[in-house]
Structures are given as C-alpha cells and as structure tokens.
C-alpha beads as a LAMMPS data file, in Angstrom:
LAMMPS data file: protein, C-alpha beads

87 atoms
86 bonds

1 atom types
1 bond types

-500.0 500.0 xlo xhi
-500.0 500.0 ylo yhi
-500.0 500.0 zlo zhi

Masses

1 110.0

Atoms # bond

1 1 1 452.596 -106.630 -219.566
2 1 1 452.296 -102.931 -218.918
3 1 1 448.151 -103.884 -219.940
4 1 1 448.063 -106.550 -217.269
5 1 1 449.468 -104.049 -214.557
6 1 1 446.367 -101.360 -215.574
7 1 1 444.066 -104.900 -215.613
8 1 1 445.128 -106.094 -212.110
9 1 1 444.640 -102.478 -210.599
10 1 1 440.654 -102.421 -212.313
11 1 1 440.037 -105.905 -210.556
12 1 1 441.111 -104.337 -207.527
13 1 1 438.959 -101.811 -208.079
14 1 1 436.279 -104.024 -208.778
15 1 1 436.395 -106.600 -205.849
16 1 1 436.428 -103.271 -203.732
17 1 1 433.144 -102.678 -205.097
18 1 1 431.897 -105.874 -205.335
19 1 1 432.905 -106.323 -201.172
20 1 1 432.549 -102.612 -199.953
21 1 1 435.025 -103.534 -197.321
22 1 1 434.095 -101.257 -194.024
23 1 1 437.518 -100.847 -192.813
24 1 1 441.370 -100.941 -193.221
25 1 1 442.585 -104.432 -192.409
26 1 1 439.393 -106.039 -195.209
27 1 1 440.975 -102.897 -197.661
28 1 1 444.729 -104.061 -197.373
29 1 1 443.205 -107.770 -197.423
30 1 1 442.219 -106.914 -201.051
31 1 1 445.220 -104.843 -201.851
32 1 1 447.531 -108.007 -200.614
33 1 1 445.710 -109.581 -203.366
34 1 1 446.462 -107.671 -205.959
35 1 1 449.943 -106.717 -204.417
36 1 1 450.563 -110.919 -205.130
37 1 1 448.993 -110.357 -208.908
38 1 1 451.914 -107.642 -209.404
39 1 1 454.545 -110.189 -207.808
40 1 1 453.662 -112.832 -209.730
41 1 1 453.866 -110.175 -212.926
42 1 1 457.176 -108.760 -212.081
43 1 1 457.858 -112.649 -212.193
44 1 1 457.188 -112.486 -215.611
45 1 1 459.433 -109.448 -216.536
46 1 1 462.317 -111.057 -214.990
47 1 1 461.533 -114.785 -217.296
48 1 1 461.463 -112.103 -220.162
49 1 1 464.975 -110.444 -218.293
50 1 1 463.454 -107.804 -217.770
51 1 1 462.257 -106.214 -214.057
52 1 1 459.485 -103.736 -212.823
53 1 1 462.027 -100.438 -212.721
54 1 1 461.632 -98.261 -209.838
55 1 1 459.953 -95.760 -211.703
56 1 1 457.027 -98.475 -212.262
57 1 1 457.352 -99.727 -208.761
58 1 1 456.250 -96.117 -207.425
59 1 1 453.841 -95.505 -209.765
60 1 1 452.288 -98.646 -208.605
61 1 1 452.154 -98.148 -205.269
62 1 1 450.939 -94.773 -205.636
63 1 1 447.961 -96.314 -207.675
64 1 1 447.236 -98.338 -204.833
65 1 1 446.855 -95.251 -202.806
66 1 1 444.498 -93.295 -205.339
67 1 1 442.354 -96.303 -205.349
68 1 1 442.079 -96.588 -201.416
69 1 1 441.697 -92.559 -201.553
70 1 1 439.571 -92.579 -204.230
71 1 1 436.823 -95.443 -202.130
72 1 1 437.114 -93.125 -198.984
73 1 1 440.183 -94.385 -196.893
74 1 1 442.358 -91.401 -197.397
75 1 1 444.238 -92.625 -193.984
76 1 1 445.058 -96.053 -195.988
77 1 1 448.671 -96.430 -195.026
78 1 1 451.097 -96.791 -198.415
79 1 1 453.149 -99.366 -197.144
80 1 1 450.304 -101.268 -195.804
81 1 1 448.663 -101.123 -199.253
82 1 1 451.674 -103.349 -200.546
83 1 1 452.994 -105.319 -197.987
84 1 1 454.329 -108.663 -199.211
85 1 1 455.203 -107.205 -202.677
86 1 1 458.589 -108.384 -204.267
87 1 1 459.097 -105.790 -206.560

Bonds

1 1 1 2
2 1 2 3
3 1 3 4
4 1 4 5
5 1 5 6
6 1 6 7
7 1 7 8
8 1 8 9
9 1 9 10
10 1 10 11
11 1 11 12
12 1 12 13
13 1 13 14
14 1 14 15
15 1 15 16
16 1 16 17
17 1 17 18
18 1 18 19
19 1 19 20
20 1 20 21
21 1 21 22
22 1 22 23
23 1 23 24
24 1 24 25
25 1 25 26
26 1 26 27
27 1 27 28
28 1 28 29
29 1 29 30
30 1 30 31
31 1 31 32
32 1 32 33
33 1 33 34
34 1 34 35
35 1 35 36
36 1 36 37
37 1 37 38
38 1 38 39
39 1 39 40
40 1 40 41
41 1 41 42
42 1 42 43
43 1 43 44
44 1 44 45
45 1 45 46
46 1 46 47
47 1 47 48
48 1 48 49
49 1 49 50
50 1 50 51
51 1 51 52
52 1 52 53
53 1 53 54
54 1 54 55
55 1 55 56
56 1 56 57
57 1 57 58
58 1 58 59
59 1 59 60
60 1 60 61
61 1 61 62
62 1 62 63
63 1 63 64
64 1 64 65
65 1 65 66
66 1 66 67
67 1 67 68
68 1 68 69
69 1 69 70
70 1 70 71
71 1 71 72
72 1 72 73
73 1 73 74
74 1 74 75
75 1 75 76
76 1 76 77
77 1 77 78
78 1 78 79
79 1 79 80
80 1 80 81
81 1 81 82
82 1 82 83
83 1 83 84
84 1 84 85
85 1 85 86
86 1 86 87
C-alpha cells in the first residue's frame, strides 16, 4: 500500500504536467483529487485494520507541498492542498 501512496503522488505529478494549471484554485482542484485517492487508500488500511499513522499522514501532506513548491506555487496553502482528506 505504501507503493500505491508513492503511485498516487506521481499521477499527481503527472496530471499537473499534463494540465499546467495557471493558478491556485485549478492546483488544489488536482490535489483534491489525489487527496480522495489517499482517502479511499487509508480505506483500505483500515479493511486490512490497519490506519495511515500520523507519522504517514504528515509526510503526506508535506509531499503535497513539495510537489506544489516544486511546479512554482511556493504560496500553495498546506491545508488547502488536502482539504477533504479523511486521514
């Protein structure tokens, strides 16, 4: 599962690519996107009874905001990035 976490943050990188979105609200469009990928994976811990730990759940978001750094919107705001996750 850990594979599938790496895998949904590459698509993100991808579509953000793919759509070169021009500013913040089409950027935390795609990151809801992949913000409902990780819900629907921490789903699939907790099946397993397992859970996305806290230590994860940072680590995720701050992978969301390399990714928006990394693409040029350094002001990308971290909850923003995430809103709507479950985890």
């Amino acid at each position: 599962m850990v594979d599938e976490g790496k895998a949904i943050l590459l698509r993100l990188c991808e579509r953000v690519e793919a759509e070169q979105p021009s500013d913040l609200p089409t950027l935390y469009g795609l990151t809801q996107a992949a913000t409902e990928e990780f819900n629907a994976l921490g789903r699939e811990f907790m099946a397993t009874g397992s859970g996305i730990e806290t230590v994860a759940r940072e680590w995720i978001c701050d992978e969301f905001c390399f990714v928006a750094s990394a693409y040029g919107f350094t002001d990308a705001d971290a909850e923003a990035l995430t809103a709507g996750r479950d985890w």
